[in-house]
N, C-alpha and C positions, 0 to 999 in steps of 0.2 A: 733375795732382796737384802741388800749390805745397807748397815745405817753409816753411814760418812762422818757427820757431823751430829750432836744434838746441843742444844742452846737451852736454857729455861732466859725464858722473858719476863717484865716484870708487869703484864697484864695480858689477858686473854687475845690472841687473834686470830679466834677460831672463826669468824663472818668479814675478815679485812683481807683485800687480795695482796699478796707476798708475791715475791719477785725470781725470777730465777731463768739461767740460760746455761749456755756449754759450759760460761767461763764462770761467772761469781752467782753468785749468790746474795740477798738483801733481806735484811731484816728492822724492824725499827726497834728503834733503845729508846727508853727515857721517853716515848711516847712520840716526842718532835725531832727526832735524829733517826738517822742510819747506819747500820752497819754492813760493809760492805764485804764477805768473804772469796778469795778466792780459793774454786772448786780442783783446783790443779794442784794444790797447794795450803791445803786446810792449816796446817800450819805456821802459816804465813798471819802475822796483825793482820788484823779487818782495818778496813778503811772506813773510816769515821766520817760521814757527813752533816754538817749542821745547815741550816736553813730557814728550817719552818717554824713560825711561832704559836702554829696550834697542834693538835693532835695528827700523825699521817694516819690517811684512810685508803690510801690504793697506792699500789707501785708497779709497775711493768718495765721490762726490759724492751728493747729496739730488737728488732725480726734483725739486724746485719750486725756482723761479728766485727767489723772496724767501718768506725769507732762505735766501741762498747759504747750506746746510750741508753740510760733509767731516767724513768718520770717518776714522779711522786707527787702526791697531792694531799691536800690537806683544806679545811675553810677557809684559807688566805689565800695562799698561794697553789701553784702546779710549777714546778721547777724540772728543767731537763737536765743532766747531769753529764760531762763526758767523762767516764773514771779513767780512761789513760791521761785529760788531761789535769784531773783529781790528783790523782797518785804524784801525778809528777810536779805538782804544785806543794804537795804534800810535803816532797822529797826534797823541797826547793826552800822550805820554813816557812809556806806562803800558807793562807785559808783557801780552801777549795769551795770555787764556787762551781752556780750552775747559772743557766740563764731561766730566768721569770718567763713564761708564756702566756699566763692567767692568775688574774683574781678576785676574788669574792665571788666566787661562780660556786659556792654553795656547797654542801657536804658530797665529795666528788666519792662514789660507790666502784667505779670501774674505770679501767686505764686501756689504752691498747695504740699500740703504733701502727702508721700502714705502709705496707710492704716494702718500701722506699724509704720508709724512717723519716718523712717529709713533715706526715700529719699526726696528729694526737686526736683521739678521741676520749673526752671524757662525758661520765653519765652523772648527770646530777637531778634528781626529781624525775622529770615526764621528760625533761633535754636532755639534749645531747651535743654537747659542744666538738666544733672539730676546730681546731687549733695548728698555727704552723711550729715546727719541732726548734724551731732556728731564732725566732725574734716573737715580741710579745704580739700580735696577732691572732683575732678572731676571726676566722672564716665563714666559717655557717654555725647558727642554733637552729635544731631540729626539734619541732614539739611536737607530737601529735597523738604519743597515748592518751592512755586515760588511769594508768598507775604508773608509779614509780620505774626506771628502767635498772635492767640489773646485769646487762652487757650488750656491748657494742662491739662491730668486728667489720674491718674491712674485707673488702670484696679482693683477691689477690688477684685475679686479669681483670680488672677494671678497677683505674684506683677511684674515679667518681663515684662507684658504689661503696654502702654502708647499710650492713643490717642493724636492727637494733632489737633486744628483745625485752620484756615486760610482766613485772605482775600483772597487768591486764590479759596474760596467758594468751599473749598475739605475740608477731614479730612485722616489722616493717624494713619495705627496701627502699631504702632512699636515693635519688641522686645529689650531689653533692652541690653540683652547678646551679642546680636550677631551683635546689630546695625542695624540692617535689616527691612523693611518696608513688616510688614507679609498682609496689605492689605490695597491699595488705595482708593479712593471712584471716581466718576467720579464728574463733577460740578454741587453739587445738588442744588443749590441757584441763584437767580439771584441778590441778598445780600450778606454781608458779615458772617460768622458763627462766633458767637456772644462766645456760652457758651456750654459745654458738660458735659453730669452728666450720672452717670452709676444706673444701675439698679439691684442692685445681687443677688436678690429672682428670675427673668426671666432672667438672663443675658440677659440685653436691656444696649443699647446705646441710650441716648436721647441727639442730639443735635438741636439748636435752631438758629435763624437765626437775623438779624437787620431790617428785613420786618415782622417779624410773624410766619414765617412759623416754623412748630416740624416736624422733623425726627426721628422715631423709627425703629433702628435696630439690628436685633439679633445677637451676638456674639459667633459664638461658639467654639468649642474649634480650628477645622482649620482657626478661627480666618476670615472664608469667611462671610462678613455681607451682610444679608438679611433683605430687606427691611420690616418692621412690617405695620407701618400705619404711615402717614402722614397728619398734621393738621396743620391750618391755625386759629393763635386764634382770627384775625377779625372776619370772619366769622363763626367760634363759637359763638363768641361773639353777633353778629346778631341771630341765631337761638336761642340762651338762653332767650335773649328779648323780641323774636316772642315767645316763648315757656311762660315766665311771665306773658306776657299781655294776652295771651290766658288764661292760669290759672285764670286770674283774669276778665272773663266773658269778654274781649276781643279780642274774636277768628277774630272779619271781620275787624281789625283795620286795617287803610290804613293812610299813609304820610300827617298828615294836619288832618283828623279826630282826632287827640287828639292833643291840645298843647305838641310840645316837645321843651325844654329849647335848648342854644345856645351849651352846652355841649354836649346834646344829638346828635344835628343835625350835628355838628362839628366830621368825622372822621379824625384821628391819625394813624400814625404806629406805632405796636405794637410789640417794639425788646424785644428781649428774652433776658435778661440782668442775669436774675440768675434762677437758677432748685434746688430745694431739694422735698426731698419725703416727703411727710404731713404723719406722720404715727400714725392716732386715736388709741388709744389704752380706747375699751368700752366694756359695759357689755351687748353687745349688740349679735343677735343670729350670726352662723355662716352666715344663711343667708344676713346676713346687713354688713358684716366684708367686705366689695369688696374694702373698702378704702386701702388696699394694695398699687394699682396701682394709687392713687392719688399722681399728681405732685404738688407743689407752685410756681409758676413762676409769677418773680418780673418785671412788664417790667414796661413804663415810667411814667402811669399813675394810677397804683395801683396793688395789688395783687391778681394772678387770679389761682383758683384750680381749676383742668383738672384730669379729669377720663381716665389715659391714655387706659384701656382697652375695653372702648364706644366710645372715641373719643369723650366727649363732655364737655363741661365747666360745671360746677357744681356750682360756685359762682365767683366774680366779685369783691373784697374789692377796691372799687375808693379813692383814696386822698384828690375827689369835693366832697364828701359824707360827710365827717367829717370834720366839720367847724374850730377845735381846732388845726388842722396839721398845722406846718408854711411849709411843705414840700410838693407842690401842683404838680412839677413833677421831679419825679428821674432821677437820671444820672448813678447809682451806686445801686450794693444793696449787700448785704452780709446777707445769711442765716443760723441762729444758728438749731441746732438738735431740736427735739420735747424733751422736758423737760415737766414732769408733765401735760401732753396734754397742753401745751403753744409752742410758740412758739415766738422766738426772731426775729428781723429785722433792721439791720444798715442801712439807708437811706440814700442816701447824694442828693440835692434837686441839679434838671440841670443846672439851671441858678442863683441859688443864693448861696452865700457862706456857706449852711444849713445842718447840721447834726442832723439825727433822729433816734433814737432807739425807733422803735416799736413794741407792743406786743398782739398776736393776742391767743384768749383761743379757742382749737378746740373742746370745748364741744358745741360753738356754729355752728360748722361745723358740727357736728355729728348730727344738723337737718336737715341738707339734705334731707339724707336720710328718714324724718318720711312724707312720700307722705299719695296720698288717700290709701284708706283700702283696702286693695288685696282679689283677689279670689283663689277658688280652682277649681283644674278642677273638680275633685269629690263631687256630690250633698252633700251640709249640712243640708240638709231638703225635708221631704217630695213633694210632688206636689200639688201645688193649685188649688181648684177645679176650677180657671179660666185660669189655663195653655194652655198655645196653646197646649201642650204635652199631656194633655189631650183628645184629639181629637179622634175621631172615628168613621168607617161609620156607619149608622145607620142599625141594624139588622131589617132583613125583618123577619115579623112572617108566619109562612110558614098556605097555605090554605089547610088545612086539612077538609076534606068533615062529615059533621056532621052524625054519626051513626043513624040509624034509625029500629025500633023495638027492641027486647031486642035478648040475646046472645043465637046462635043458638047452638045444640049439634054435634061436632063434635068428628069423632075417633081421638086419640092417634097416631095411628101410620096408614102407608099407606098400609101394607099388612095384609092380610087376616091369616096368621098363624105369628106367634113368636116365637124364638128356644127359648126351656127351657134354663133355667139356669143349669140345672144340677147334683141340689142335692139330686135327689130322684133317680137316676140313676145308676146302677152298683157299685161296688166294693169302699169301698174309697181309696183317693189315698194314697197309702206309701211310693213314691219317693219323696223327700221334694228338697227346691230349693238347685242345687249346681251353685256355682260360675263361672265363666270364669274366668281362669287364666293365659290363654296363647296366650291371645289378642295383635296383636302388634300394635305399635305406627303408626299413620299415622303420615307422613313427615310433617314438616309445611306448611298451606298453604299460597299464597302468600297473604291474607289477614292479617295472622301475622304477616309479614314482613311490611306490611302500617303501623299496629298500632305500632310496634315499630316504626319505622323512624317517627313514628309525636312525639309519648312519648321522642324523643331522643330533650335534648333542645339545645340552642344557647349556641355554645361556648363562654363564658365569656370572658374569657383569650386568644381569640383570635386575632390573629394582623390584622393591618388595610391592606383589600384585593386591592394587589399592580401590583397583577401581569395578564397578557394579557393572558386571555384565549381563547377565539371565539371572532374574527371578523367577522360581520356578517351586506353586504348590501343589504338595503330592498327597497329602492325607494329613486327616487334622489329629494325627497322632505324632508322638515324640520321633525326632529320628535320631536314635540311638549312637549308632553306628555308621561310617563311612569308608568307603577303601576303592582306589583304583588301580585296574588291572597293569601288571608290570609295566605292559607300551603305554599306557595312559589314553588305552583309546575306550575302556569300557567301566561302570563304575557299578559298584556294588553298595546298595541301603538298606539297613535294616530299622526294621521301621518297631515301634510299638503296639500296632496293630498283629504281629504277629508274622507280618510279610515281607517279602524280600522282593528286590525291586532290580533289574536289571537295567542301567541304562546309558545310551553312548556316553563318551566323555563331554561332548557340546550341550547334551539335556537335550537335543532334539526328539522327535519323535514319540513313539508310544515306549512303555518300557514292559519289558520281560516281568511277567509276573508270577513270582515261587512262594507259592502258601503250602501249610500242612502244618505250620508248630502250632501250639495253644495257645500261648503264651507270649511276651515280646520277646524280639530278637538280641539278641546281648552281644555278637560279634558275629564278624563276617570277617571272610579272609579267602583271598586267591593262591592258586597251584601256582609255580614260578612256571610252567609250561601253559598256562591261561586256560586247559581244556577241561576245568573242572574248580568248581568254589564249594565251600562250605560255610555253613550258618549254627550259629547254636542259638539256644534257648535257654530264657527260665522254666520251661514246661522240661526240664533234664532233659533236653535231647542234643543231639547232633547229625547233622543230616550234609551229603556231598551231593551236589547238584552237577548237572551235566546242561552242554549247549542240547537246544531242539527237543529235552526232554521236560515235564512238568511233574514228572514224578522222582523222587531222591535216588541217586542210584544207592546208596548207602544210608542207613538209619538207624543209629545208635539210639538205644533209649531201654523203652519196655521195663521199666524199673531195673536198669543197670545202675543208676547211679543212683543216690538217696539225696541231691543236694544241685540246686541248680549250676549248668556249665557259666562260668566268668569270663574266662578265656581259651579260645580256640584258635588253631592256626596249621599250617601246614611246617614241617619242617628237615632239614638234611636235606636239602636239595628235593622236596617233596617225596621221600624216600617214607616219614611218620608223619603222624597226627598228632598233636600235642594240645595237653588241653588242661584245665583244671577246674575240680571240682571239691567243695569241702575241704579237705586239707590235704585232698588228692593230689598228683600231678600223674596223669596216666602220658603213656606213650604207646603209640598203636601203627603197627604194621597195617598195609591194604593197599587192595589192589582193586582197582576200579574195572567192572565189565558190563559195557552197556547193553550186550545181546540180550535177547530176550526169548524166552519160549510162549508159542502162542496157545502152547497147549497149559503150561505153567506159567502165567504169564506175572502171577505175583509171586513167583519164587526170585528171590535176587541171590544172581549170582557173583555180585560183588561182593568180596570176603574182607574182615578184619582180624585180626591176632593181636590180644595184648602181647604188647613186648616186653616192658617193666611198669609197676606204679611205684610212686616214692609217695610218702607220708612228710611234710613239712614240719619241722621240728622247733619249739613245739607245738603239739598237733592243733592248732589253731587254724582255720580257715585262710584260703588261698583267696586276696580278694583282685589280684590282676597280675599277667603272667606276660613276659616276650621273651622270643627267639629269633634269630635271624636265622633266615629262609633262600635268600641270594646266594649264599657262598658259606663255606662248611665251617660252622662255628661252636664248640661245645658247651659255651657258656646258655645257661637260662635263668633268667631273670623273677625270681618270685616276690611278690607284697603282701605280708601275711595281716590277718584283724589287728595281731600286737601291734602295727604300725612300723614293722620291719621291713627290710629287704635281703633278701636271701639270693646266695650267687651261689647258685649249682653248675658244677661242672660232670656233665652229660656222659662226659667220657671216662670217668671214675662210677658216676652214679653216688653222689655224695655233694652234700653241702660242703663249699669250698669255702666260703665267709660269707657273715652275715652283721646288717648295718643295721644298729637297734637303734629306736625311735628315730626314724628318720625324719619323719613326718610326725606332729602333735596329733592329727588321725589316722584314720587308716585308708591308705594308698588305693585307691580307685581309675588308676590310668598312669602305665609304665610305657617308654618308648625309647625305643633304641634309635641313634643315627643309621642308619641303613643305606641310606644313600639312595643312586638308581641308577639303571643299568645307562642311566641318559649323560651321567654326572659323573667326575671325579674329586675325589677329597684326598685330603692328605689321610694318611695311614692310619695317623692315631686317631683320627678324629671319630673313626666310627666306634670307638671305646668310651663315646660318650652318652649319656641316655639319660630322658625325662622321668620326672615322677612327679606326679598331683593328686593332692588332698583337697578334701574340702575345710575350709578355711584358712590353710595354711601354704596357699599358693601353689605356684610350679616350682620346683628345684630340679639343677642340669647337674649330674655328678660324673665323677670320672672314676674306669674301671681300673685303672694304673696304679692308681692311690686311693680308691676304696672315698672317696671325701666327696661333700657337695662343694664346688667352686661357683655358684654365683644360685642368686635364687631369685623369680620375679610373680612379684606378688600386687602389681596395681591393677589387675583385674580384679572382678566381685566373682566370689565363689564360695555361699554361704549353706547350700543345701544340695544342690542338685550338682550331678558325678559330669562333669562339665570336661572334655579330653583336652589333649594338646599334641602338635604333630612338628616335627623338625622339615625343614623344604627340602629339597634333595639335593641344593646345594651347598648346606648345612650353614647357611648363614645366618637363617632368620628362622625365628620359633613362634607356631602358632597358637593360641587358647581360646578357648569358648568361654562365656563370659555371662553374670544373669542380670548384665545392666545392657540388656540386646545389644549388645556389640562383639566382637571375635577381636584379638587385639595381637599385634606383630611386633615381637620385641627383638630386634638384635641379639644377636647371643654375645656382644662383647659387652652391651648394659641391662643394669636389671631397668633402665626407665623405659618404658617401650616407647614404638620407632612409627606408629600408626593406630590410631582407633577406628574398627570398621565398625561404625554406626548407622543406624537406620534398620535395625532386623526387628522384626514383629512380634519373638519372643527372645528368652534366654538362647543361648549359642551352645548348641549340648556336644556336636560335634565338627571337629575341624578338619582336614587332609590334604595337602600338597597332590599337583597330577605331577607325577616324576616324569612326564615329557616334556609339557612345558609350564611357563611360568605361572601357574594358576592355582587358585585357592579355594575349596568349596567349604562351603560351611550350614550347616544344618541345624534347626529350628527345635525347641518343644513344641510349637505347634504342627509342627510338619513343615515345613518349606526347606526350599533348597536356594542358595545363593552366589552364585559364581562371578569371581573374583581377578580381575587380569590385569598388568602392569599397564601404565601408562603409552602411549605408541610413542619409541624412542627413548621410551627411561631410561636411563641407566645406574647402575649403583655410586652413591659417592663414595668417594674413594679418604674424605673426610675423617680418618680417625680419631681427633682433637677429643670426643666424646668419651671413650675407654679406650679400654687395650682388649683388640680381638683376640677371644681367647679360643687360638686354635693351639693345639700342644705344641710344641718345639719350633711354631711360627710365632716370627714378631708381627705381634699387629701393627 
């Protein structure tokens, strides 16, 4: 942070809005004048403008670079200004004028041009005066708070809109035509709302509050705002911290184990005084371009960029940091455009009569982003001959009884005569072969009918499956767990009664029913060959099921493990078992044999072999675990109680990196892209994978660069371990939800894209059928609910909303 400029004035304007843009810079002198600096050129005379004959109380610059225009206002008058034709007035021996648009419209608190430089908005009391920029004309007065307003902002694709926001801790959307208030907010604040800045690549509404707190909401065209996410930058602010010092081989830091200075220990409220969009512009891949959704928000004690599509703070520029600032805390801030990846900052300091133009270069932002060195899901290297992946039972050489004497003479054949061959026999033959030509077709069988319907792949272009097909209840206990069989033709539930439930993909029929745990079921997971599933438990078990059988071919337990299994699955191309317990991660060779002896008929002769356990470091509980299963991948996925994630690479046997406080709790449902064997995606895209907490939403992050890139959190997920599933065309992300709905958000916004309402309890679990476009979704009370597109949906093609974030695809 470079100080430019510093000014002492000759009375406080630490609560007066100050002025500032690429080019100049504006200040008031003597109370009823201005001074005009240009920012190209600080050493250039300021331009001196007179006008006003009461005190200025707000000044804003024009959103267009030519011609440079300033409003100011004051109890008398609101004056528009052109300073090129200022200056050149100036230059010419003449007084520089402006032209009058308003007067005696009352002590004006906020200024703002709209997008066009057409209209003026001013706030004065409960109004809100909208003004033309060009001749003395009133257009519309807006009343309708019920306190004072304290900024106003136009709408930038629609110049008829105008929000306004309020000490009555509301904001209102107005139209401008009609006068008419197209949408209220209820009182989202227990503070006053401070400042509002528009978003128009997502059309977001970000408004900010005088405690901390950000409100992101979506604006759409029926102009009904929906809430996106909300954040608190104290407590950003704390996680960034904990997140630093962790970085810096400080993960077990506690309060008094490090000296912290009197600034440290000292909390602040942190008002949200100004918003503009920080917009890097590098040569950097598409992957790393997610600075779109980065905010700059000015508040008392320094400048702080916020990733509004993770929800998390990104840097922190303090005012105690830099010993050369005479401006240690603000009252005011005015932010210019990004100019040649810089950026400008009008300062005015709270308690001292101090004005600062600061200047901050965003090429030093753009190391953010250069974290540790990212993985791929997809091996870049062969296998070490010390890989746990390695592993193998050991082949038995079979007893073969040693031959004894030499090789006796046995006959050829077993009978006693052999029919000739033929050719010394009768007549030769003179019929030669003729053809069949009037053979008909046999009908298709219904084996060709399989192999098409599997050859048939996943509709690309299909819309997100919305609509209520089979209701269907199974037990009025939770269902846990859900998973369908690779082809999408059979489905596997685990239930909280203990039970596991086999059943077609349609929900027709009766279903397969697999008892024997104690306990409820915790995960279910299918063989990538379909001829065998397994189930685990909190009664510490693990059990492999077979078709046509009612008893486990396989039964892990017996006080093997001291600590219930979390997560089970098959993995290596169903080569291990992988699983996690305690702060375990075991891996287990096995081999499935369903013969049976009838004389030993409870002897099992299916076998397992530990092959390695890893211990999670540190030793903290393992509380949800993935591996991809499809295709050979040696990344695994761990979320430990600290609220981390851990990236083990399989093929070392070693924590590769690890992402501390990922989540403000601790991670209860992790999910990889995986895709399906129905579906294609781009390459990078299966490097990407979910993670959910309870209260702190879903976040989507990327294995490339180790970062969460977008997080969505307007689902309710206050108590209960609620999952979330990717569809297998990886477009759209599912979540269970405890306001009984299941909700489908686009992966390219965090506002989601569908509310599936109407379920009888909370939505505990969710799962895409990777054949076709269908959604199940499953109950705390037990029910099952299946979900299928519209007949002829198809996806819009619409991107106006974000930017799909597929890696190295433009959305």
């Amino acid at each position: 942070m470079i100080e430019k400029l510093n000014l002492t004035c000759d009375r406080l304007l630490s609560h007066r809005q100050v002025a500032c843009c690429d080019a100049f810079c504006c200040i008031p002198v003597d109370g009823k004048d201005m001074a005009i600096y240009n920012i190209m050129d600080i050493e250039q005379k300021p331009l001196r403008l007179t006008g006003h004959h009461e005190e200025i109380s707000a000044m804003t610059f024009g959103k267009g670079s030519k011609p440079a225009l300033l409003c100011s206002a004051s109890v008398d008058y609101i004056i528009v200004w052109d300073i090129e034709q200022c200056q050149k007035r100036i230059q010419d021996g003449k007084i520089a004028t402006g032209t009058v648009i308003g007067t005696l419209l009352g002590e004006i608190v906020h200024l703002s041009f709209c997008f066009s430089d057409e209209r003026v908005a001013a706030c004065s009391g409960v109004t809100v005066y909208i003004l033309s920029s060009e001749k003395h004309e009133l257009i519309s007065a807006l009343t309708g708070h019920l306190g004072p307003l304290t900024s106003a902002e136009f709408c930038p694709w629609n110049k008829d809109i105008i929000v306004t926001i309020s000490e009555d801790r509301t904001f209102k959307v107005w139209n401008i035509k009609t006068e008419a208030v197209c949408y209220q907010s209820f009182v989202i604040s227990a503070s006053l709302l401070l400042s509002a800045f528009f978003l128009e690549e997502n059309r977001h509404l970000v408004i900010g509050s005088n405690d901390g707190q950000i409100w992101c909401f979506s604006l759409p065209d029926n102009h009904k705002c929906q809430l996106v996410t909300k954040m608190d930058l104290q407590n950003m602010e704390k996680i960034h911290q904990m997140h630093q010092k962790s970085v810096n081989h400080q993960a077990d830091y506690l309060p008094g184990s490090v000296e912290e200075s009197a600034a440290d220990k000292l909390e602040i409220s942190k008002p949200i005084l100004k918003m503009a969009l920080c917009n890097l512009v590098t040569g950097m891949t598409t992957v790393q371009q997610m600075h779109n959704s980065w905010l700059c928000i000015g508040s008392i004690d320094g400048l702080y960029v916020v990733n509004l599509a993770t929800s998390e703070l990104l840097t922190a520029l303090y005012f105690r940091d830099y010993a050369n600032l005479k401006v240690s805390m603000a009252g005011s801030w005015s932010i210019a455009p990004v100019l040649d990846n810089s950026m400008v900052f009008l300062v005015s300091s709270l308690f001292t009569p101090y004005v600062a133009l600061l200047e901050i270069h965003l090429c030093g932002l753009g190391s953010i982003l250069d974290g540790d060195e990212g993985f791929s899901v997809f091996p870049s290297s062969p296998l070490l001959l010390e890989s746990p992946l390695n592993a193998n039972f050991k082949k038995k050489e079979p007893n073969r009884p040693k031959k004894k004497g030499g090789i006796k003479e046995q006959p050829l054949v077993f009978h006693s005569k052999v029919k000739s061959s033929g050719y010394c026999s009768g007549a030769p033959r003179r019929s030669m072969f003729s053809p069949k030509t009037n053979i008909q077709e046999n009908p298709p069988t219904k084996s060709r009918k399989n192999i098409v319907s599997v050859l048939r792949g996943y509709p690309s272009d299909s819309a997100a499956p919305i609509i209520p097909h089979t209701d269907l209840s199974i037990a009025n206990k939770p269902v846990y767990c859900l998973q369908y069989s690779g082809d999408g033709k059979q489905l596997l539930t685990g239930l909280g009664d203990s039970s596991v439930l086999l059943y077609k993909s349609s929900l027709n029929g009766n279903p397969s029913v697999y008892t024997g745990h104690d306990k409820p079921v915790s995960s279910v997971s299918w063989s990538l060959n379909r001829q065998w599933w397994l189930s685990a438990s909190e009664d510490h078990t693990l059990r492999i099921w077979t078709h046509g059988s009612a008893e486990p071919a396989i039964m892990m337990g017996n006080n093997m493990f001291s600590k219930p299994i979390r997560s089970a699955q098959f993995y290596y191309l169903d080569k291990f078992l992988i699983f996690a317990t305690g702060p375990s991660l075991y891996l287990y060779l096995y081999n499935v044999d369903i013969t049976r002896d009838d004389i030993k008929r409870y002897q099992q002769r299916s076998v397992v072999k530990l092959a390695r356990c890893f211990t999670m470091t540190p030793a903290t509980d393992i509380t949800a675990m993935s591996a991809v299963n499809d295709f050979f991948s040696y990344i695994v996925l761990m979320c430990g109680s600290d609220r981390s994630i851990q990236i083990f690479d399989m093929n070392k046997g070693t924590i590769a990196s690890k992402l501390p406080y990922a989540h403000t709790r601790a991670i209860h449902c992790i999910t990889q892209n995986k895709g399906s064997m129905f579906s294609t995606q781009a390459p990078d895209s299966y490097n990407l994978f979910l993670s959910s907490a309870v209260t702190d939403g879903v976040k989507i992050w990327d294995l490339r660069t180790l970062r969460c890139v977008r997080r969505y959190e307007t689902h309710l997920n206050r108590s209960h371990l609620c999952s979330s599933a990717f569809s297998p065309c990886g477009r759209f992300i599912a979540s269970g939800s405890e306001d009984n709905c299941a909700y489908i958000y686009d992966i390219r916004s965090s506002n989601y894209l569908h509310k599936l309402q109407k379920h009888s309890d909370t939505v505990l679990s969710v799962t895409f059928n990777p054949a076709t476009p269908e959604l199940l979704t499953g109950t705390l009370d037990g029910k099952l609910r299946l979900f299928q597109p519209s007949s002829g949906a198809l996806l819009s093609h619409d991107t106006s909303a974000a930017v799909h974030y597929v890696p190295n695809v433009t959305g």
